[in-house]
VEXDREN-2710 file (C-alpha; in Angstrom, 1 decimal):
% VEXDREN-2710
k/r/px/py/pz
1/UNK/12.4/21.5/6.9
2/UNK/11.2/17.8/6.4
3/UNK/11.1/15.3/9.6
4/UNK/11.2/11.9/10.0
5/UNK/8.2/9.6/9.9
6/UNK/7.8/9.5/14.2
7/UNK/4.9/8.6/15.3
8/UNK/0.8/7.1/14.4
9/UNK/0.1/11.3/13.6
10/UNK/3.2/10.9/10.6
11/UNK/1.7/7.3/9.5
12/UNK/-1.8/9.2/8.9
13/UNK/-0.5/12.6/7.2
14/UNK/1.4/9.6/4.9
15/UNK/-1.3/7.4/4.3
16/UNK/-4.0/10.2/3.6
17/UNK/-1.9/12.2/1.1
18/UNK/-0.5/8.8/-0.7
19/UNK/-4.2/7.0/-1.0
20/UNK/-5.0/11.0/-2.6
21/UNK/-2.4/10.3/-5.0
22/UNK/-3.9/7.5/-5.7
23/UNK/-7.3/8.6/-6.3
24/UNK/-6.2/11.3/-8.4
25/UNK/-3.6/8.7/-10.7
26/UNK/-5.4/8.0/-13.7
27/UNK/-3.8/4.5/-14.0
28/UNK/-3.9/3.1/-10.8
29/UNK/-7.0/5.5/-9.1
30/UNK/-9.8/3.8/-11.2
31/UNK/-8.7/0.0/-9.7
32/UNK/-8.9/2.2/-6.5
33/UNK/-12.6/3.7/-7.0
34/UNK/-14.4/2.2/-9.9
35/UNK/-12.9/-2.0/-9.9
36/UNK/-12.5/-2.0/-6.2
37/UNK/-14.9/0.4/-4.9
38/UNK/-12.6/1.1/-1.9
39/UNK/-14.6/2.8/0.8
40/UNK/-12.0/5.0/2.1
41/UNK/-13.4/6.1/5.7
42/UNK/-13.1/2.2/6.3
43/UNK/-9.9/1.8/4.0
44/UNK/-7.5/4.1/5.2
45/UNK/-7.7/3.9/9.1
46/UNK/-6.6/-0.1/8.2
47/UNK/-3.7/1.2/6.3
48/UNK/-2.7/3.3/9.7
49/UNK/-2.3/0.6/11.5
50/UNK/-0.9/-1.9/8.7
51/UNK/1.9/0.8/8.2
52/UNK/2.2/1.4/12.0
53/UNK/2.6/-2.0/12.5
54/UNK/5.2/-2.9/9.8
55/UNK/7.1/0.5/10.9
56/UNK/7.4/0.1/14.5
57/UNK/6.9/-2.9/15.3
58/UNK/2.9/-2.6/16.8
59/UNK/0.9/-5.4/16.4
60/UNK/-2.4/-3.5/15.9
61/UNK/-3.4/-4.4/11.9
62/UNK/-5.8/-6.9/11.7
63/UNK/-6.1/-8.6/8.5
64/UNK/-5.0/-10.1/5.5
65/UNK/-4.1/-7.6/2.6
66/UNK/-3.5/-10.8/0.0
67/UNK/-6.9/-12.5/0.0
68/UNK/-8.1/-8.9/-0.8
69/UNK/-5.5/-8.4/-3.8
70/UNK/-6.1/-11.7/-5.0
71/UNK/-10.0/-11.0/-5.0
72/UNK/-9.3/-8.2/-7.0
73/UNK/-6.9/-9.3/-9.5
74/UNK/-10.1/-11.9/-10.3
75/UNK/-11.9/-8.9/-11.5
76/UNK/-8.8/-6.8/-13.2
77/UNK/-5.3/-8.5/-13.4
78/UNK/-2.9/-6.7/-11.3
79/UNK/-0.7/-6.1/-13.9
80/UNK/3.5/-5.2/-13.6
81/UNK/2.8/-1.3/-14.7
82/UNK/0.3/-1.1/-11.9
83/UNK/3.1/-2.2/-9.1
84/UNK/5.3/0.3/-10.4
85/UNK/3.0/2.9/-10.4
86/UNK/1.7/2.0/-7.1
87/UNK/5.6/2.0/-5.4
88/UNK/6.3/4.9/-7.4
89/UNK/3.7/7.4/-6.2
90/UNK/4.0/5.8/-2.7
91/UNK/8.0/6.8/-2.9
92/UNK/7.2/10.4/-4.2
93/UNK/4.8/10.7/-1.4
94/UNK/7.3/9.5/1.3
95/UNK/9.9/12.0/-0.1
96/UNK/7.6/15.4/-0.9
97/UNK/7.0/14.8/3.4
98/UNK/9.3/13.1/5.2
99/UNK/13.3/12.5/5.5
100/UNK/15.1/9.7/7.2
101/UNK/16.0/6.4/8.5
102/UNK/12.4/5.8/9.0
103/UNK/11.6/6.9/5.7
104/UNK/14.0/5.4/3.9
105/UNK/12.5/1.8/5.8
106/UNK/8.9/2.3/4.9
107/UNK/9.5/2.6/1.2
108/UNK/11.8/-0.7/1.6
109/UNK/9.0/-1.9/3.3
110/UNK/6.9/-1.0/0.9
111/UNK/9.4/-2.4/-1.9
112/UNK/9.5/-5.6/-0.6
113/UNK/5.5/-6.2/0.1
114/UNK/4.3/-4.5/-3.5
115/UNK/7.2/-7.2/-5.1
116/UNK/6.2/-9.8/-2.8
117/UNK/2.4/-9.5/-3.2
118/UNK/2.7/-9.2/-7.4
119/UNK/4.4/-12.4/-7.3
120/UNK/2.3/-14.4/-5.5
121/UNK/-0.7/-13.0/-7.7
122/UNK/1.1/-14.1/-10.4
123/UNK/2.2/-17.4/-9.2
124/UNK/-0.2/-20.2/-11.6
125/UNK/-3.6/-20.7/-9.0
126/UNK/-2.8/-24.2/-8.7
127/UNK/0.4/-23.4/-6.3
128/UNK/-1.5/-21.2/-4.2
129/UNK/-3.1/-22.7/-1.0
130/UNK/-5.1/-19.9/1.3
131/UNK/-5.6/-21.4/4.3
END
């Protein structure tokens, strides 16, 4: 029987098997490994703590997930079918391991920051202002 996403042990069993989908996706996992070159022994333990962090509350991430998205959309444009792929296998991967009220707010969570971050890399470069 499936549990609820609990703990920082739940976040990693999550993050590894999604980023695996990922990998293994043959729209998305080439942005992943081939564009983006993602190291994933340095990759994924930042994704534990950006999703323990937006789940429960802990500030531990350390970083800035757009400038990164907006370096890579330079070399491939992130593209509308790439979102949807993204939330899609990330919502599949919530629901093959997990059931719950924490569950069902990580892939709102997730909703909102893959919608957020596609418009802002869509918004026209003049409008954007990284400080």
């Amino acid at each position: 029987m499936k549990s609820d996403i609990s703990d920082r042990n739940d976040i990693i069993v999550l993050v590894d098997a999604f980023y695996k989908n990922v990998a293994l996706n043959e729209q998305i996992g080439p942005i992943f490994t081939d564009i983006a070159k993602v190291d994933w022994s340095h990759h994924l333990p930042k994704m534990y703590d950006f999703w323990e962090s937006i789940l429960f509350g802990k500030a531990i991430y350390k970083g800035n997930p757009m400038l990164s998205h907006f370096a890579l959309n330079e070399q491939i444009p992130l593209q509308t079918e790439a979102f949807n792929t993204w939330k899609k296998l990330f919502f599949q991967t919530v629901d093959d391991l997990f059931v719950g009220a924490n569950s069902d707010l990580i892939k709102q969570k997730a909703q909102s920051i893959a919608d957020l971050m596609h418009f802002k890399i869509n918004l026209p470069q003049s409008k954007i202002k990284i400080v």
